[in-house]
N, C-alpha and C positions, 0 to 999 in steps of 0.2 A: 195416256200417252205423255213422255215427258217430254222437256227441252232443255236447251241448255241456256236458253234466253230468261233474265229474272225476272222478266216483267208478265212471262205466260209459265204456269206451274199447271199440276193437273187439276186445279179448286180455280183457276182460272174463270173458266166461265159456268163454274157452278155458283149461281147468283140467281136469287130471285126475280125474274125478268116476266116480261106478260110475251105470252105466245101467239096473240090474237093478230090480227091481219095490220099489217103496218105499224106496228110496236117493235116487232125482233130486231137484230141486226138482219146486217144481210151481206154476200163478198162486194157488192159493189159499192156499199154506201162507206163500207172500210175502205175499196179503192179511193172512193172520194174526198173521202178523210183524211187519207195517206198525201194524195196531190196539193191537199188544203197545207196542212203540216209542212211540205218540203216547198210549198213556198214561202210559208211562213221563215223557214229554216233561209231562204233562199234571199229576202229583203234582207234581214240583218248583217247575213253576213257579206252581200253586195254591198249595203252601208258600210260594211268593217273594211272591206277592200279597198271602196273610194276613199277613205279615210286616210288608208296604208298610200293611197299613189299620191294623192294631195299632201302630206306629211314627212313621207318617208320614215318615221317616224316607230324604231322596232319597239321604245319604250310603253308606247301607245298600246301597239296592237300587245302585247303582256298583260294590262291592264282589261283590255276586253276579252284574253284568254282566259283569264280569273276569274271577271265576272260570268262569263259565260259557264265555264267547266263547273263552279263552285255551284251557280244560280242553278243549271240544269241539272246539277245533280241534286240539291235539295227539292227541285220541284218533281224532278220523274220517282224519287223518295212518297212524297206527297201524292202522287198516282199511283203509285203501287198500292197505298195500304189505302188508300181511296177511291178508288175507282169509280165511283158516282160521280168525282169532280173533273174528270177526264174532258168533256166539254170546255172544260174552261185550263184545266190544268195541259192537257197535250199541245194548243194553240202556244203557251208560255215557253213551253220547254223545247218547242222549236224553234221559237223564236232567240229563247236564250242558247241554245246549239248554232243558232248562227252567227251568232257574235264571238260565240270559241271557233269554230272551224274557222271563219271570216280571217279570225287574227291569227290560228295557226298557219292555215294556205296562203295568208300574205307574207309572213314568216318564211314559209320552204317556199316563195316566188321568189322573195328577194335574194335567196342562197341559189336555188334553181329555177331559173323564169321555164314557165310554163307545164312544170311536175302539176299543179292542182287541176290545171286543165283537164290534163290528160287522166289526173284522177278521178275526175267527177267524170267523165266518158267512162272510163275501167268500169267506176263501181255502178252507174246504172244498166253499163252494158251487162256485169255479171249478173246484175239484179234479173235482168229480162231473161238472162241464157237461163238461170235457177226457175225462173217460173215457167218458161216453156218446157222445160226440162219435166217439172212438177207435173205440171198441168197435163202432158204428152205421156205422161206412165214412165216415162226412160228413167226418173228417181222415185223410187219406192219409199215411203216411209215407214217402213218394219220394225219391229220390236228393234232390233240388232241394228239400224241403222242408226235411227234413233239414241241407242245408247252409245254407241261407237262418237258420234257427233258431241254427246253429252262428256264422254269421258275426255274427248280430247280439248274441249272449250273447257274445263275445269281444268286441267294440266295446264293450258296458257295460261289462265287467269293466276293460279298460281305460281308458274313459272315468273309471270310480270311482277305478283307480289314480293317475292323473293330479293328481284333484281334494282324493285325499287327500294324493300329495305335497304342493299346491297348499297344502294344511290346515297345513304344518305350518310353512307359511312366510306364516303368515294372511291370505292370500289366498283369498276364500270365492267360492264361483261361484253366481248365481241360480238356474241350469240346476237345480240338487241340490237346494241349503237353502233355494230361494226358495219364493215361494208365486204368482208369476204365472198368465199363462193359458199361458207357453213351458213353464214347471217344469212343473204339472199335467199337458200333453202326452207331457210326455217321463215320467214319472211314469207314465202309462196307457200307453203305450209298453214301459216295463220290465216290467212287470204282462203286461202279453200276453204279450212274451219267457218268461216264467218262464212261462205258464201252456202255451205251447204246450212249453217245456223237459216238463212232464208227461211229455205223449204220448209223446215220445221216451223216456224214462222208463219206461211203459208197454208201448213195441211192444220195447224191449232185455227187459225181466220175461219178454214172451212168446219171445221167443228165447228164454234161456237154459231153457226151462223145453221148448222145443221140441230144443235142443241136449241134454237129459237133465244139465244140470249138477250138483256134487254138491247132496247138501240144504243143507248150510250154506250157502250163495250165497242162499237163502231170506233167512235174516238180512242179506246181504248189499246183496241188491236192496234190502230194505225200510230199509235205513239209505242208498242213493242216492237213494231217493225220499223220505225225511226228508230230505235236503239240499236238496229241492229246493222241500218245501211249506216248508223256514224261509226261504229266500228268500224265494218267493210271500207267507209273510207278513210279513215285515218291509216288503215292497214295498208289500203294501196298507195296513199302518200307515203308511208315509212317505205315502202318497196320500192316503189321506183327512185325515189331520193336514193337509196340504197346504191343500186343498179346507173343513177347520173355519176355519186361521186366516185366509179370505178376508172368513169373518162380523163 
């Protein structure tokens, strides 16, 4: 089964793991993993926030957008092609994910007070509709859904490459930074993509836990599924930012 998330491929949880009684993963020890993780996620960048009210200070929060974006991306780099150090490497990389979101959401507060709110409500409430969803049979994950999912999470990704080459040579595209009624669309567009990215998400967790993978792959899952709600939320922050500066 594919996905379109980097961090689950189909060699995913093909790994030598012990199958014997209380060694494997399992879906709940991934949930507990997942709740450890978004707290982790949730201190720093509460830290970054109190930072932003105490300071005001938007020079500030740039500098923990960097360390954050830069740091998390070389350590969830280093869980990829590592996966044994997941234990210790997925704890890092939420914690360095909350010092980038921290300074982005105090960023889009200070331009729109209370868009981050309402984002972190959006993205766990779609988190929960996806998995009831999942979990209830109403989404299937078929050969064709699957790939439909996968093809269009590669079109954005590369639609974003493009746009950021496009950036550096400042040429801005409305599609992305505008606020139209095309931007908006395409905007709720992304947001789906990511939201159905979940599921897939979700139905690889139940494999690997049906394959008996080791328990560290626990840590593992629940830092691909952090990958995937910091999308979802950065997504629903660009969208309703979108959707305030219409007022």
């Amino acid at each position: 089964m594919r996905t379109s998330n980097p961090t689950f491929n189909d060699k995913t949880f093909s790994v030598p793991g012990a199958r014997s009684f209380g060694d494997a993963m399992t879906v709940n020890g991934t949930i507990l993993k997942t709740i450890i993780l978004l707290l982790c996620a949730l201190l720093t960048a509460g830290w970054t926030w109190n930072r932003f009210l105490d300071s005001q200070d938007a020079g500030e929060m740039s500098g923990y957008i960097m360390i954050g974006a830069i740091g998390g991306f070389v350590v969830a780099l280093v869980t990829v092609f590592k996966k044994t150090w997941a234990p210790v490497t997925a704890p890092i990389y939420a914690l360095l994910e909350g010092l980038f979101l921290g300074g982005v959401s105090a960023s889009i507060e200070r331009v729109y007070p209370g868009i981050p709110m309402q984002a972190v409500a959006a993205t766990f409430g779609t988190a929960l509709c996806m998995l009831l969803a999942y979990r209830s049979g109403l989404i299937r994950v078929s050969q064709k859904f699957t790939l439909g999912v996968v093809a269009a999470t590669g079109g954005i990704a590369v639609f974003y490459l493009v746009t950021m080459v496009l950036g550096f040579f400042h040429i801005q595209t409305s599609i992305v930074n505008g606020n139209g009624t095309i931007s908006i669309l395409f905007s709720l567009f992304v947001v789906g993509v990511a939201a159905l990215n979940l599921v897939l998400d979700f139905n690889y967790i139940e494999q690997g836990a049906a394959q008996g993978a080791p328990r560290y792959m626990e840590w593992y899952s629940a830092f691909g599924l952090m990958v995937t709600l910091v999308w979802l939320y950065l997504e629903m922050l660009r969208l309703l930012s979108k959707m305030r500066s219409r007022r």
